[in-house]
C-alpha positions as CSV (number, residue, x, y, z in Angstrom):
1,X,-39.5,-14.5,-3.6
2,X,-38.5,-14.6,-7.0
3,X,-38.5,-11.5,-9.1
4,X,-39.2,-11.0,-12.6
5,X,-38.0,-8.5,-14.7
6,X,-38.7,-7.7,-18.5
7,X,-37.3,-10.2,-21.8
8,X,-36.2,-8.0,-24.8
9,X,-35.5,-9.8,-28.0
10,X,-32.4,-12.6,-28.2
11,X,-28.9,-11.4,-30.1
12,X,-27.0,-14.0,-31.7
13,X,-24.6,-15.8,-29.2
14,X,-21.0,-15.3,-29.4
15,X,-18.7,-18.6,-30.2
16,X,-17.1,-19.9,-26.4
17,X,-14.6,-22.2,-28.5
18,X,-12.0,-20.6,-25.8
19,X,-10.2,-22.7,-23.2
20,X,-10.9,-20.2,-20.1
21,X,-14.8,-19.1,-19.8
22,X,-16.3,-18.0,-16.5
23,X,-19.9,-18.1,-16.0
24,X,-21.4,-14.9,-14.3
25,X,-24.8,-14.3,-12.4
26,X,-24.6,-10.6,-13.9
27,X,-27.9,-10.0,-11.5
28,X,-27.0,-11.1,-7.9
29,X,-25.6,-8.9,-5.3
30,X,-26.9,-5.7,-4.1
31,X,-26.0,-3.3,-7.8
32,X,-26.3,-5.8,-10.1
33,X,-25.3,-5.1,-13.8
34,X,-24.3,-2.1,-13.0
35,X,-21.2,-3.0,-10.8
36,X,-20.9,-6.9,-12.7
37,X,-19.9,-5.4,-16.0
38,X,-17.8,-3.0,-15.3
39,X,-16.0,-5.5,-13.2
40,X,-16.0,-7.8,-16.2
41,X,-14.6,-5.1,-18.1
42,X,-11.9,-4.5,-15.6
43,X,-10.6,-8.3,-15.2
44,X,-10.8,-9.4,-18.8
45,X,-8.3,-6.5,-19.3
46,X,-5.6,-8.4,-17.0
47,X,-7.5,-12.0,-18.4
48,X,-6.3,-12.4,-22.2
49,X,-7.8,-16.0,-22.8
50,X,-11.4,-15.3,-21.0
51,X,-14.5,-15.4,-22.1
52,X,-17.8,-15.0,-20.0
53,X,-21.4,-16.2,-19.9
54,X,-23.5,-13.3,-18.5
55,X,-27.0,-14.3,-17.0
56,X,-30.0,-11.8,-16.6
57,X,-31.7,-9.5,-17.9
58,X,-30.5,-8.7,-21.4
59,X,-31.8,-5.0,-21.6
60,X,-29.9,-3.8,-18.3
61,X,-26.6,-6.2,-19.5
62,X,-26.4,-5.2,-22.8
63,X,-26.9,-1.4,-21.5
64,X,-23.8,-1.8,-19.6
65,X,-22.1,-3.6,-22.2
66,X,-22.4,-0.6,-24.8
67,X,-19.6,1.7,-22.7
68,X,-17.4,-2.2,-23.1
69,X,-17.0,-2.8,-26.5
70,X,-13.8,-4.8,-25.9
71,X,-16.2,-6.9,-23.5
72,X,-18.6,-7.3,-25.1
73,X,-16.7,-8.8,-28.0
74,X,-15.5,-11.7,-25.7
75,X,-18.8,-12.4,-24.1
76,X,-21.8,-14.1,-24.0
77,X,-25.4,-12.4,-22.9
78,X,-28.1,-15.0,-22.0
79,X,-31.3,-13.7,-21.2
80,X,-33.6,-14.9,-18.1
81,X,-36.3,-13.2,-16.6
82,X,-36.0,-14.0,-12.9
83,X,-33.3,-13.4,-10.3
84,X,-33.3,-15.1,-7.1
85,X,-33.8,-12.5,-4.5
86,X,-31.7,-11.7,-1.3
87,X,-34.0,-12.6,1.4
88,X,-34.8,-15.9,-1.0
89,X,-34.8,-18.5,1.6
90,X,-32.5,-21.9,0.1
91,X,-35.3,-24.6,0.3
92,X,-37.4,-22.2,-2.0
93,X,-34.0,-21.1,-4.3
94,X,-33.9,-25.1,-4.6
95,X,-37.8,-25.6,-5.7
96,X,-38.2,-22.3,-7.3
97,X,-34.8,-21.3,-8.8
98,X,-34.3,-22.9,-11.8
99,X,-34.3,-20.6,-14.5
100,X,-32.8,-17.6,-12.9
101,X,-29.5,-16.2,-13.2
102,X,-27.9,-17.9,-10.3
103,X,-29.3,-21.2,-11.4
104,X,-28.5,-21.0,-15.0
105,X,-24.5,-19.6,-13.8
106,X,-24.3,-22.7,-12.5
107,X,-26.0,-24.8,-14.7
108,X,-23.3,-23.9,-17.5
109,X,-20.5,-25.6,-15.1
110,X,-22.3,-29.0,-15.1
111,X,-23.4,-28.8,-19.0
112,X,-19.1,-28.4,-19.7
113,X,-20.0,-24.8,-21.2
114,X,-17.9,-22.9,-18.2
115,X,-14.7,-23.8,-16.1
116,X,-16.3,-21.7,-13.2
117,X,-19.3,-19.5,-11.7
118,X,-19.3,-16.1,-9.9
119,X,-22.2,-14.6,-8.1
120,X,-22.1,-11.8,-5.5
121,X,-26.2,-13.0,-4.8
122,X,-27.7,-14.7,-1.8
123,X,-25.3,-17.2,0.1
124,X,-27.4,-19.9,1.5
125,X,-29.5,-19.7,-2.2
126,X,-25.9,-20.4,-3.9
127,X,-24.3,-22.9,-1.9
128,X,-28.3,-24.9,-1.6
129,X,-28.2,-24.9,-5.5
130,X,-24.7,-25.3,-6.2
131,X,-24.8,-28.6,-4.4
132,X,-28.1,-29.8,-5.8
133,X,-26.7,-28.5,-9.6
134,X,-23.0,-30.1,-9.0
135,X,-23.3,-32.7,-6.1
136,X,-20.5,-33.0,-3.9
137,X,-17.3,-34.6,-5.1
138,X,-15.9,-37.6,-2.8
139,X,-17.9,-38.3,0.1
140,X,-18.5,-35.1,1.5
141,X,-22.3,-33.5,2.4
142,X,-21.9,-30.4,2.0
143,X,-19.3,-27.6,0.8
144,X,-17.6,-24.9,2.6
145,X,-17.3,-21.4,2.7
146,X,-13.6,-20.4,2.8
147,X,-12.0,-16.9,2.9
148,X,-8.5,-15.7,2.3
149,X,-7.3,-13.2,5.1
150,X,-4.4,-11.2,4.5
151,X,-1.2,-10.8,6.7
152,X,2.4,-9.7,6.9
153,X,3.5,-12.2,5.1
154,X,1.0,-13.5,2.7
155,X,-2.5,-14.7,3.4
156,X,-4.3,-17.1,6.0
157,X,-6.9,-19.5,4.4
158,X,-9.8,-19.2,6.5
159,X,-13.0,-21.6,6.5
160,X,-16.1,-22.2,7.3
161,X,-16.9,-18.8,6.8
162,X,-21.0,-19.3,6.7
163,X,-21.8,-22.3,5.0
164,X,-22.4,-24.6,8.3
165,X,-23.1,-23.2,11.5
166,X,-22.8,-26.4,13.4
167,X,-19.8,-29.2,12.7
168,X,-18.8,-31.9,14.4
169,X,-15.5,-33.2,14.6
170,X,-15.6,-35.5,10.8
171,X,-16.7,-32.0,9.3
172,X,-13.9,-29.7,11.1
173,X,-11.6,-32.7,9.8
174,X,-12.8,-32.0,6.4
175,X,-12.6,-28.7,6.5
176,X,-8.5,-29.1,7.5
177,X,-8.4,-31.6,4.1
178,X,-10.2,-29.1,2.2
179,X,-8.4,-25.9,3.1
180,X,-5.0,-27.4,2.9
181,X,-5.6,-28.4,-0.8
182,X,-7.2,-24.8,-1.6
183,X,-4.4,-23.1,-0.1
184,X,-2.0,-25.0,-2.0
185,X,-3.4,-24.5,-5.1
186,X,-4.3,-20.7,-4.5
187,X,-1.6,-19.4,-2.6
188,X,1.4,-22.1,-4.1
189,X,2.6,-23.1,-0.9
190,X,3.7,-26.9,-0.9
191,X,2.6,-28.3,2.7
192,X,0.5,-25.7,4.1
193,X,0.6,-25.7,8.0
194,X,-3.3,-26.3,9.4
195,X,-4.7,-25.2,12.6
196,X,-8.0,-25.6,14.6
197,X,-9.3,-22.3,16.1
198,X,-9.8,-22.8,19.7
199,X,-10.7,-20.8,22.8
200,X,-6.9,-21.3,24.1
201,X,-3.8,-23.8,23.0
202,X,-4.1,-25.8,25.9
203,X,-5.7,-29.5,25.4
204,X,-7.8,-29.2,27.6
205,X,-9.5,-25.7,26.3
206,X,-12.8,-25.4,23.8
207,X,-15.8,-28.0,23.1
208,X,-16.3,-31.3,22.5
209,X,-15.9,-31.6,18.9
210,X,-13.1,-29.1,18.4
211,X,-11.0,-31.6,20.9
212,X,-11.8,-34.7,18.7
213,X,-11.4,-33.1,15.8
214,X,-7.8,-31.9,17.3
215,X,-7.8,-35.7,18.8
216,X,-7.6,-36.9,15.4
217,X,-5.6,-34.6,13.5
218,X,-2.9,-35.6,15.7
219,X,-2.7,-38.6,15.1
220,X,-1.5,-37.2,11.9
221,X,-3.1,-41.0,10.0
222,X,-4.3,-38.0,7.1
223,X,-0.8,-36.7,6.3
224,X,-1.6,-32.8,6.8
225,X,1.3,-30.7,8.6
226,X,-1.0,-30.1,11.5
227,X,0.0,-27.4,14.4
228,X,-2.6,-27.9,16.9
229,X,-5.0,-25.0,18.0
230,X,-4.4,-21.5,17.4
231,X,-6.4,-18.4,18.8
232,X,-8.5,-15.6,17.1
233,X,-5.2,-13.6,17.0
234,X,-3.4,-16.1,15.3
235,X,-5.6,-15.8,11.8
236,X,-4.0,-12.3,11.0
237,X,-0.8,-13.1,12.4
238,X,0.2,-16.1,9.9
239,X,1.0,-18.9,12.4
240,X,-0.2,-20.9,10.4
241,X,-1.8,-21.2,6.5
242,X,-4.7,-22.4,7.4
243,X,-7.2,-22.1,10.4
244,X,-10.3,-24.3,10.5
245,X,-13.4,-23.6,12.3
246,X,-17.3,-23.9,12.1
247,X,-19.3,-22.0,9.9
248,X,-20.7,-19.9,12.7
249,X,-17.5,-18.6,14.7
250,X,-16.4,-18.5,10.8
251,X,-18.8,-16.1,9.6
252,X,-18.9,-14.0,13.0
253,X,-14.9,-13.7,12.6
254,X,-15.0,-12.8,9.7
255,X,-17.2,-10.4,9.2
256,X,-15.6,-8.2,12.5
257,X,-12.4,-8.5,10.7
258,X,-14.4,-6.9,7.5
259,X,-15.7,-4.4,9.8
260,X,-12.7,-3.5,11.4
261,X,-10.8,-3.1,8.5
262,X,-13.3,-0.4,7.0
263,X,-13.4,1.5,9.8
264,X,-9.4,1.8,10.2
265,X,-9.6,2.6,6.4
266,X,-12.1,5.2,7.3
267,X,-10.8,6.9,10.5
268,X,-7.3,6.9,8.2
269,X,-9.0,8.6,5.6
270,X,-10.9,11.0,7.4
271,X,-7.5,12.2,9.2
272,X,-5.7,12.7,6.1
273,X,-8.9,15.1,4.4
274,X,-9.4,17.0,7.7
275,X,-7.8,20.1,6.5
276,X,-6.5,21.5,3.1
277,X,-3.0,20.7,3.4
278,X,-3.6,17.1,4.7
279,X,-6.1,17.1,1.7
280,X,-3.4,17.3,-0.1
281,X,-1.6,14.8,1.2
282,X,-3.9,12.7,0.9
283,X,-4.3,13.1,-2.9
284,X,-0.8,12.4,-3.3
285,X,-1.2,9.7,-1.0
286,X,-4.0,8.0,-2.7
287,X,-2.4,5.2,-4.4
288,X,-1.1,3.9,-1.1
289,X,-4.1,4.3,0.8
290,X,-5.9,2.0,-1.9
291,X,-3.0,-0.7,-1.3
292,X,-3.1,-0.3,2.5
293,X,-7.0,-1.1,2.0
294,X,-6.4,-3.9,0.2
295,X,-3.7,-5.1,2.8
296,X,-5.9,-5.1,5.6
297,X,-9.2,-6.2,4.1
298,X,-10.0,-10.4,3.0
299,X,-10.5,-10.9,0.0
300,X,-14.0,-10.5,-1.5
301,X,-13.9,-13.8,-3.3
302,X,-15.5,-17.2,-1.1
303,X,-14.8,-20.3,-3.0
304,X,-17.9,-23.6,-2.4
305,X,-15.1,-26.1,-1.6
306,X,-16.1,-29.9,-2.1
307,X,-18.3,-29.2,-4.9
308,X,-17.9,-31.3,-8.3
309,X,-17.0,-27.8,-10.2
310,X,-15.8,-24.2,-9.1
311,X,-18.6,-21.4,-7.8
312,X,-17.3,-18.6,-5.8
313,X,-19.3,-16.2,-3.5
314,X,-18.9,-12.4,-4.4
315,X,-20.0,-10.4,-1.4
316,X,-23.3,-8.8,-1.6
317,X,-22.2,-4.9,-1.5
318,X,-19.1,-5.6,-3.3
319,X,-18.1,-3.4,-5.8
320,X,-16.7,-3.0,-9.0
321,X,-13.0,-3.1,-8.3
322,X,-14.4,-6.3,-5.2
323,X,-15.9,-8.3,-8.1
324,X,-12.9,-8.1,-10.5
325,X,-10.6,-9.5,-8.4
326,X,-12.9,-12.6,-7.5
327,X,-13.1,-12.7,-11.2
328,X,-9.2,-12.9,-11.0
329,X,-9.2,-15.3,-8.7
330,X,-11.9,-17.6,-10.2
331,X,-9.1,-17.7,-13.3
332,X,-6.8,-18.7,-11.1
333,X,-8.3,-21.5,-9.5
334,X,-9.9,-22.8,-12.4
335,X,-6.8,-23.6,-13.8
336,X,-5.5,-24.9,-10.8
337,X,-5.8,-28.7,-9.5
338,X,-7.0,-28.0,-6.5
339,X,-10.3,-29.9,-6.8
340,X,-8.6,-33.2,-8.0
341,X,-6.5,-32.5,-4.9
342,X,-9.2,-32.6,-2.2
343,X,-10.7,-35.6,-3.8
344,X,-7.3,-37.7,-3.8
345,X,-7.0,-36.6,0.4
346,X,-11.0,-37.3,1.2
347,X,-10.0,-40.9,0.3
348,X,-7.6,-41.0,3.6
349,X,-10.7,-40.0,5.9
350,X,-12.7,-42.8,6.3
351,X,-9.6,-44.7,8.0
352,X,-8.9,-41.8,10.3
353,X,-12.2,-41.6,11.3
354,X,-13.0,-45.2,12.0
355,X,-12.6,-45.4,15.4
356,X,-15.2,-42.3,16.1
357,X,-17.7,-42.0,13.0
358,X,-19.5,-39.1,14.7
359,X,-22.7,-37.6,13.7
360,X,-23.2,-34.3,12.0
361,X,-25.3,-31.6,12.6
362,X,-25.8,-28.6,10.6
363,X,-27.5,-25.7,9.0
364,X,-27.3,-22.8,6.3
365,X,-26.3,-19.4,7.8
């Protein structure tokens, strides 16, 4: 359901004559204003030439605001009433959301008064009105969850992490076009290597649609530097940049690697403070425990590919320091040409996919 919170009187709006401006849903996710602004705060201190929109309630922004002066000085607060909740199924985000602060982030994109949106609020709500807001750009039907895992050497680009549970092989094929132009564009790598995530590396090894998919990859007639399959083991190891699955073994993955992570962080940190001398270590140690928690955990930050205009996916529980680096990398990619990318490769896919045309099947997860 949709829940309402309390109007208080409008302020003047700032000016957004500024060439970077980053639209916010200051109300999604499991804090809310509380965790959004500082966040805001935080990035716009490493983000000289952005400004934000803020959606929500005005009271609780502007509350938050007051311990920001510098932010609130290159921001924009505009007031709604309702906030899509988290259990807000996406059929009645689509009939029901307009208005809200999720909506109205996005809305800004599609009006030309933001470069990008940011909201840490309910995923299959986003993604349902991001593609009815933007539409998709080329010919594809719907957009993609995608993830950046970190590892040795750099990062793995990671995707579908959630946004369709079932793909056949057109869509995984998609996904390969898609990720290899995001990872470009994010990560500045010039032919990223692509992979299909597979029970084994043998041919003959996984199902149906993974094999055609694989089938027509190979014939190499979309001009990605394609590697075959790869295993689960292979996504934190870097063998290749990016590994392309279905938004079901996506999201599962991904969220054991999240879990896995935290608890090594945990166990670590509950070693160091188990007595007062490795207390003290630990304090001294603190500034490398927070990199070696960054090292091993994705990043919080789930870019919509395939969308006509940039929305990323801020993790529900994220906090503060979580949502200032998607803000970071919203920057980034907005002034990035990653988009026109994936629309210039989409126009190779009809040819490779002549000979199969399969027929999708899908949902929201």
């Amino acid at each position: 359901m949709v829940r309402r919170i309390r109007p208080p009187p409008r302020d003047e709006s700032a000016d957004l004559t500024h060439p970077l401006v980053i639209s916010i849903d200051a109300m999604g996710g499991d804090h809310g204003p509380s965790v959004v602004i500082p966040a805001c705060a935080k990035a716009l201190a490493e983000l000289p030439d952005a400004r934000l929109l803020l959606h929500g309630d005005e009271a609780q922004i502007r509350a938050e605001l007051a311990r920001h002066k510098e932010l609130a000085a290159r921001s924009e607060v505009r007031h709604t009433d309702r906030v899509i909740a988290m259990d807000e199924k996406p059929a009645q985000a689509m009939r029901r959301g307009k208005g809200t602060s999720m909506w109205n982030a996005v809305e800004a994109i599609r009006e030309g008064q933001a470069n990008a949106a940011i909201s840490a609020g309910n995923t299959g709500a986003l993604m349902a009105i991001s593609k009815l807001i933007l539409r998709m750009s080329a010919d594809l039907e719907r957009p993609a969850l995608v993830a950046s895992i970190p590892h040795a050497n750099g990062m793995t680009t990671f995707l579908d992490v959630g946004a369709n549970v079932d793909c056949d092989a057109a869509r995984l094929v998609e996904f390969a076009i898609m990720g290899e132009a995001y990872h470009r564009a994010a990560h500045g790598v010039a032919r990223p290597t692509v992979g299909l995530l597979n029970v084994g590396s043998e041919e003959m090894k996984g199902h149906e649609e993974v094999r055609e998919a694989h089938r027509i990859l190979r014939e190499g007639k979309i001009d990605l530097a394609y590697k075959g399959f790869v295993e689960g083991d292979d996504i934190t190891k870097g063998t290749v940049e990016v590994v392309v699955t279905d938004g079901f073994t996506g999201n599962v993955s991904l969220k054991a690697m999240e879990g896995a992570a935290r608890f090594m962080y945990d166990e670590l940190r509950a070693a160091l403070t188990s007595g007062m001398v490795t207390s003290l270590g630990a304090l001294l140690a603190r500034p490398s425990l927070l990199r070696f928690r960054d090292k091993i955990s994705p990043l919080p930050a789930a870019p919509l590919l395939g969308l006509n205009g940039l929305v990323l996916k801020c993790h529900g529980s994220a906090d503060a320091r979580d949502f200032a680096k998607a803000l970071r990398a919203a920057a980034d990619l907005a002034q990035s040409g990653f988009a026109s990318e994936i629309e210039r490769n989409m126009r190779r896919l009809p040819a490779a996919l002549a000979p199969t045309a399969p027929a999708s099947a899908d949902g929201a997860a």
